[in-house]
C-alpha positions, -999 to +999 in steps of 0.1 A: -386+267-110-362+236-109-346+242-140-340+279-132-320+276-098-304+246-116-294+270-142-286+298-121-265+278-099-243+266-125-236+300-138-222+310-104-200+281-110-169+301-126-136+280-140-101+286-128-084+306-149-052+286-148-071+252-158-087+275-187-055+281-197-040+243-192-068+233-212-062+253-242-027+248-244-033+206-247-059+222-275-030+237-292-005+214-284+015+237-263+039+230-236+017+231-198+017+263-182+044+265-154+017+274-126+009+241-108-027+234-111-045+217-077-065+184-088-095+196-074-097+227-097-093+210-129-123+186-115-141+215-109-137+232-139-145+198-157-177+194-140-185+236-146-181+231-182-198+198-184-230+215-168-226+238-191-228+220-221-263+205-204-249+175-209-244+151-180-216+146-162-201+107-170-178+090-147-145+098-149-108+040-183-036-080-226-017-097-242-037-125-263-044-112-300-082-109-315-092-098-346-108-064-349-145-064-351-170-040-362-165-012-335-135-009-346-111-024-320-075-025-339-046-052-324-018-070-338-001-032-342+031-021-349+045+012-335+050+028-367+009+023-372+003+033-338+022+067-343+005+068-377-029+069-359-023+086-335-006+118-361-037+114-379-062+121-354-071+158-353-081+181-325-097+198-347-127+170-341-127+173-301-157+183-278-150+201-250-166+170-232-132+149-243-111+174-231-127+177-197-131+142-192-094+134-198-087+161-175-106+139-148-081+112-157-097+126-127-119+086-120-002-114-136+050-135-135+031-149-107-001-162-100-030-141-088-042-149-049-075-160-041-081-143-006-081-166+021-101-166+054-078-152+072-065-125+043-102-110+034-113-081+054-145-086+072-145-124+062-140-135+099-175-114+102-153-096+131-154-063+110-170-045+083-151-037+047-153-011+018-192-008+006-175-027-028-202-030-058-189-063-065-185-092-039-148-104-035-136-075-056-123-049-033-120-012-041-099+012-029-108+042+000-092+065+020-098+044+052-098+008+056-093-020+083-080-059+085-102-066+113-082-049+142-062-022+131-079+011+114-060+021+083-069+058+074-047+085+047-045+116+057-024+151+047-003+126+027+003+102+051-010+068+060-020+063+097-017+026+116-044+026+141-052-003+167-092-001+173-076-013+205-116-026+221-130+015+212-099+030+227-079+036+196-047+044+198-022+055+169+007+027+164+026+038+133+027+068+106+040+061+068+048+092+046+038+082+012+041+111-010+069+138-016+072+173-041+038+173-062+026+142-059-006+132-043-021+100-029-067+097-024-070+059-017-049+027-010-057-011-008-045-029+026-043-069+029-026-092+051+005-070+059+008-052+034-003-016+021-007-008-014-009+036-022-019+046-054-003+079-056-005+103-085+022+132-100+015+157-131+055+148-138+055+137-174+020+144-189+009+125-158+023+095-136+012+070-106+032+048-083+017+019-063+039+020-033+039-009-018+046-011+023+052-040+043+032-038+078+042-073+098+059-049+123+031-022+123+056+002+144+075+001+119+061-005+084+089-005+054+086+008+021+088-028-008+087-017-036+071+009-062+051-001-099+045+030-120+028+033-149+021+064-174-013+091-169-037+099-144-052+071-119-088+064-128-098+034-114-085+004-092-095-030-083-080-061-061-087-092-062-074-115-037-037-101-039-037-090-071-041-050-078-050-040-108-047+003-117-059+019-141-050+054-154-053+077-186-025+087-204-027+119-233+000+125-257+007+157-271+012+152-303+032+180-309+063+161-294+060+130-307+088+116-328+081+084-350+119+074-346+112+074-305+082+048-295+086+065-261+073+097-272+041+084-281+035+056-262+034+053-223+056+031-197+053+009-174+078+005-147+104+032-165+100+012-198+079+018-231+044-009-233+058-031-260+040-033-290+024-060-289+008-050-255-012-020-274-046-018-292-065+009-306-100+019-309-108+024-347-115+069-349-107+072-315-113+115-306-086+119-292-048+104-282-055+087-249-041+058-237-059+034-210-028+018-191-039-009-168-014-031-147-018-063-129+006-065-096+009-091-072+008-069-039+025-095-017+054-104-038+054-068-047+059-069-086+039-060-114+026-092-133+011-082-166+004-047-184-019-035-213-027-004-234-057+008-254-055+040-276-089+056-265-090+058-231-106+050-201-140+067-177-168+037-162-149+011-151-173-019-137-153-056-124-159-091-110-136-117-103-131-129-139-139-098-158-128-060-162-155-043-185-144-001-191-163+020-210-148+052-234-176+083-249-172+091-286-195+123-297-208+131-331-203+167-339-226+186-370-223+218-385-209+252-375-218+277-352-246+255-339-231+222-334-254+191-323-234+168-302-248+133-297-230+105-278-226+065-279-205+042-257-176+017-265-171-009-242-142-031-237-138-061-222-108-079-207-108-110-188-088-115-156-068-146-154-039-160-129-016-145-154-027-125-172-050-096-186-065-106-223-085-082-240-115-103-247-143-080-271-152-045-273-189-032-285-206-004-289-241+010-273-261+043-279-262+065-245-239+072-218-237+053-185-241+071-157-218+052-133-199+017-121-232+007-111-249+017-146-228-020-154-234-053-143-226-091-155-245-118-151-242-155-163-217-143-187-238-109-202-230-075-197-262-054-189-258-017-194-280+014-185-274+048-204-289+080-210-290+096-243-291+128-254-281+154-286-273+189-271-272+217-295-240+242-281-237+274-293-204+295-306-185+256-290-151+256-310-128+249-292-100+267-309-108+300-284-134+291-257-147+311-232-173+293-200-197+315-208-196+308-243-208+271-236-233+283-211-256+290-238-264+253-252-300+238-249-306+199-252-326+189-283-335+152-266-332+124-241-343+095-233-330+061-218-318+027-224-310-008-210-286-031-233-280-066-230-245-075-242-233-116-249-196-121-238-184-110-273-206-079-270-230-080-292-262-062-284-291-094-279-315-077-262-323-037-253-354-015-238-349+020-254-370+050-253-375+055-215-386+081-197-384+112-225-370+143-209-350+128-178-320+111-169-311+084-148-298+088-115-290+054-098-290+020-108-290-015-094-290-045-109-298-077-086-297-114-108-321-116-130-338-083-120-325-039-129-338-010-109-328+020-120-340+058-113-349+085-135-356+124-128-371+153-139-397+169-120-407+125-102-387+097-097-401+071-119-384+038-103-384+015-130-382-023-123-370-048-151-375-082-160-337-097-172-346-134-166-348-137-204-320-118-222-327-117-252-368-100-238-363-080-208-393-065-198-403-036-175-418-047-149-432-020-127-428+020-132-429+038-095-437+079-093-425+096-064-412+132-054-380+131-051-352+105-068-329+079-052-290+087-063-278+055-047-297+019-044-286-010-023-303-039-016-314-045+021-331-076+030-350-101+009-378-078-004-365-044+003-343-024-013-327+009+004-324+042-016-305+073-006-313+106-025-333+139-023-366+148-017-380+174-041-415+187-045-439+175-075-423+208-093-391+194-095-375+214-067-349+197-046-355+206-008-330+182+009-318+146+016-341+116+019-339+078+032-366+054+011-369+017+012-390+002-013-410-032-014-396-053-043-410-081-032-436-084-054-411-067-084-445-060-108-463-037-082-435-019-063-441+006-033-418+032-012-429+014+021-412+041+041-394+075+034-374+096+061-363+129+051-331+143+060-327+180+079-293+183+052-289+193+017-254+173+009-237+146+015-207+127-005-226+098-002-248+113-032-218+106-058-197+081-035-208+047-025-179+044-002-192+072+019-221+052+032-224+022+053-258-002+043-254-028+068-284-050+070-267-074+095-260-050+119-290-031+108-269+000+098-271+031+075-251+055+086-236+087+065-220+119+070-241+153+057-239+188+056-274+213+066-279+244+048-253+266+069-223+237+060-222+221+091-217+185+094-232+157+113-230+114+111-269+104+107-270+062+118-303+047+112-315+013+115-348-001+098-378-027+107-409-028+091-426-021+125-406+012+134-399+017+093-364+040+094-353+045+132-322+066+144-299+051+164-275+082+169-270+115+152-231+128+159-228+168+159-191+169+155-171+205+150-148+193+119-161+208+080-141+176+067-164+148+087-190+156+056-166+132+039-163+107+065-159+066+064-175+046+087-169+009+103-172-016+129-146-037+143-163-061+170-187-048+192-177-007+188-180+014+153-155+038+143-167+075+122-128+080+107-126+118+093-095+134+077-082+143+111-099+122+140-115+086+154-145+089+170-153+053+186-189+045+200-202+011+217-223-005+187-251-012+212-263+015+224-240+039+201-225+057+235-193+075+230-162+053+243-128+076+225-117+101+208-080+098+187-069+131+170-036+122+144 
């Protein structure tokens, strides 16, 4: 029953014809269409055509020289061997899962600031920050705060808000995009704002526009870093922003003669070469362009270039690991299309970015959190599958054409990579038949979630690196699609509920007992009267507070409208509510959420809603 609605859901999903055609016409190396194509149909066609493929749907990736291992990592080039490679890769050999994903695209002159007590959001424990995967590594959002003004980008506009004691009140307004460009997140720190804003001018180009805010009435434009592609991925760490985009080349108009034809810029000027490396076969000519930029002296630091391209993108304070899909395609008119993962490190120094080691593992991550590093290994958790697509060329393709594909296998893997890479220790064959859907790691033990018609949550030993060992294997209804841990012992899930047939019938709360991590239990489940919420896909759209006892979210019920669920856990009461908001705005589905002091703030596209954090009464209301 599952797998038909599933099926007969995605076939009501239908593709823009416009994207359809932008697509082919990178296929055949034409000039883009004229019509202007709105991000959030390309990413809707992507994800459409990925469903249809059956296959899932992947996150949408230096100046020190190594030598080129066995994956096939290629420095030490010179532009006349870059263009080579690049002229010698065919299209012929794309999937329509390369295309898609690059699509996606959307997804340190200086020393590099450690932040300081005063510089960190939240550090003062006077506020709350970003639900960041990685301690001290900030990610970007579309609302932030430093503590006692509310940051929040909306209509292409940054708003300066003082949470003002729950009476917030709008300071300052800063227009940061103009023509077709687009801004989704920024980075704020002491005073200063950093907007990563995107164009389609170019094959694709971002700014970081940099605003000084030490007169918050009246914040002033710095300076702007651009770099070539499509924004992917950011990180900061202390004061140092690092951006990451996806570049593709149409090699139709690439002149050998020209470097800057076939190569992408930074700051107006072509990445030297020097500053480029390739993987060895890469699918298809994408760049990964990540720069380093000091946000308070406002000038890009360090830049770097792989031919290959860019999706997962997982980073701590010394490390930046992305990851890059290559499939195996067999035969014609049934094709068999099987996938493995390259991974490439770079480290993260005061002055620089160094690409480190790159490696290779069988699968596909799921997401950010599919990645973690510990004690200097990378451990990884992938699904992998061979899907069999029928009538798939890509020279004329038609949705409906790719509909009809069926997958062959699938199963699951954990990998445990040394700091050059190389695979020293792997579980494989998990799970047959499902796919993961969450994973956490914590030290020296995983949990990650599988799903087909139960949610197996498997716990794993990684103590020993070289042996890790499953621990415990939980079977529930349901699956957990995000997995934070709580409190010593418990660790929170956030999912869906389904019955033992597989059939999702709305959004559920868990917490499970890992305290004992070789017999775990789901010590208490809550189900949700809602059927989406962003937080399913987006970790920054839900708050997991355990020192305020907080989760709180955003959520749509079946006839689209949207409420903010907060809930607070003991073992006594298991999950309690503390307030349920019904507020009249279809955007507050996508809301952030944060406490500054003794009031919490639910920040939508177009409103602050302010509440006492007590007793979670209503104390304002700001419309921008």
């Amino acid at each position: 029953m599952f797998k038909e609605k599933y099926t007969k859901d995605n076939e009501k999903i239908s593709a823009d014809p416009a994207v359809k055609k932008y697509i082919k016409s990178k296929l055949q190396g034409e000039a883009t269409p004229k019509r202007k194509i709105p991000l959030n149909a390309v990413i809707a066609t992507a994800i459409s055509l990925c469903l249809a493929l059956g296959v899932f749907a992947v996150a949408k990736t230096s100046t020190p020289k190594i030598t080129a291992n066995s994956n096939g990592l290629k420095t030490n080039l010179t532009y006349a061997e870059i263009f080579d490679s690049i002229k010698n890769a065919t299209k012929q050999n794309f999937t329509l899962l390369d295309i898609t994903q690059n699509l996606l695209g959307t997804t340190d002159g200086s020393t590099r600031n450690e932040p300081t007590e005063d510089s960190a959001m939240g550090t003062d424990d006077n506020s709350s920050s970003t639900n960041n995967q990685v301690e001290g590594v900030d990610e970007a959002d579309r609302v932030k705060n430093d503590g006692k003004y509310i940051y929040a980008l909306s209509n292409g506009s940054v708003k300066i808000v003082d949470s003002n004691f729950g009476k917030p009140k709008k300071v300052s307004e800063i227009s940061v995009v103009e023509n077709d460009e687009w801004a989704n997140e920024f980075f704020v720190t002491e005073n200063r704002i950093a907007v990563i804003v995107s164009s389609p001018k170019d094959e694709g180009s971002v700014k970081i526009k940099i605003y000084s805010t030490e007169n918050k009435e009246k914040p002033i434009m710095v300076n702007t870093v651009s770099q070539s592609g499509y924004s992917i991925n950011s990180r900061m760490i202390g004061n140092t922003l690092y951006v990451l985009s996806n570049y593709w080349i149409n090699t139709k108009n690439i002149n050998e003669n020209y470097p800057g034809t076939f190569v992408p810029y930074v700051d107006s000027k072509p990445v030297s070469e020097s500053n480029i490396s390739l993987i060895n076969n890469f699918s298809h000519p994408t760049y990964l362009v990540i720069t380093a930029t000091d946000i308070m002296s406002a000038t890009s630091l360090a830049s770097e270039s792989v031919l290959g391209g860019a999706e997962n993108v997982y980073c701590d304070k010394d490390s930046l690991y992305y990851t890059f899909t290559k499939y195996d395609e067999f035969s014609s008119g049934k094709n068999t299309v099987s996938a493995s993962t390259t991974i490439v490190k770079l480290a993260l120094s005061d002055k620089d970015i160094t690409l480190v080691a790159d490696g290779k593992v069988e699968g596909v991550p799921l997401n950010q959190f599919s990645m973690d590093e510990y004690e200097g290994n990378l451990r990884i958790v992938t699904t992998t599958q061979k899907t069999a697509v029928y009538n798939g060329l890509l020279d004329d393709f038609d949705a409906s054409d790719m509909a009809r594909s069926e997958t062959v296998s699938q199963t699951n893997c954990l990998f445990i990579l040394d700091e050059n890479l190389k695979t020293i220790g792997q579980i494989t064959d998990l799970a047959p038949n499902e796919r993961v859907y969450s994973v956490r790691f914590d030290g020296e033990i995983g949990y990650f979630v599988t799903f087909r018609q139960v949610d197996p949550l498997f716990t794993v030993d990684l103590a020993d690196p070289k042996n890790p060992k499953v621990l415990s294997q939980l079977k529930i209804p349901g699956f957990s699609e995000y997995l934070h841990p709580f409190t010593d012992g418990l660790l929170f899930g956030f999912g869906k509920s389904a019955t033992e047939n597989g059939l999702v019938t709305g959004l559920k709360l868990s917490m499970f007992n890992v305290s004992d991590p070789t017999n775990v239990t789901e010590q208490e489940v809550k189900q949700i009267d809602a059927n989406w919420s962003e937080a399913s896909n987006n970790h920054k759209a839900i708050m997991v507070d355990s020192s305020k006892n907080i989760i709180a979210f955003a959520a749509n019920d079946d006839f689209g409208k949207a409420k903010v669920y907060v809930y607070g856990y003991t073992e006594s009461k298991g999950f309690f509510e503390k307030a349920q908001m019904n507020i009249e705005n279809k955007w507050f589905s996508g809301a952030r959420f944060m406490w500054i002091g003794n009031y919490f703030y639910v920040v939508s596209e177009s409103e602050i809603y302010s509440y006492s954090l007590d007793l979670f009464a209503p104390t304002s209301t700001l419309s921008f």
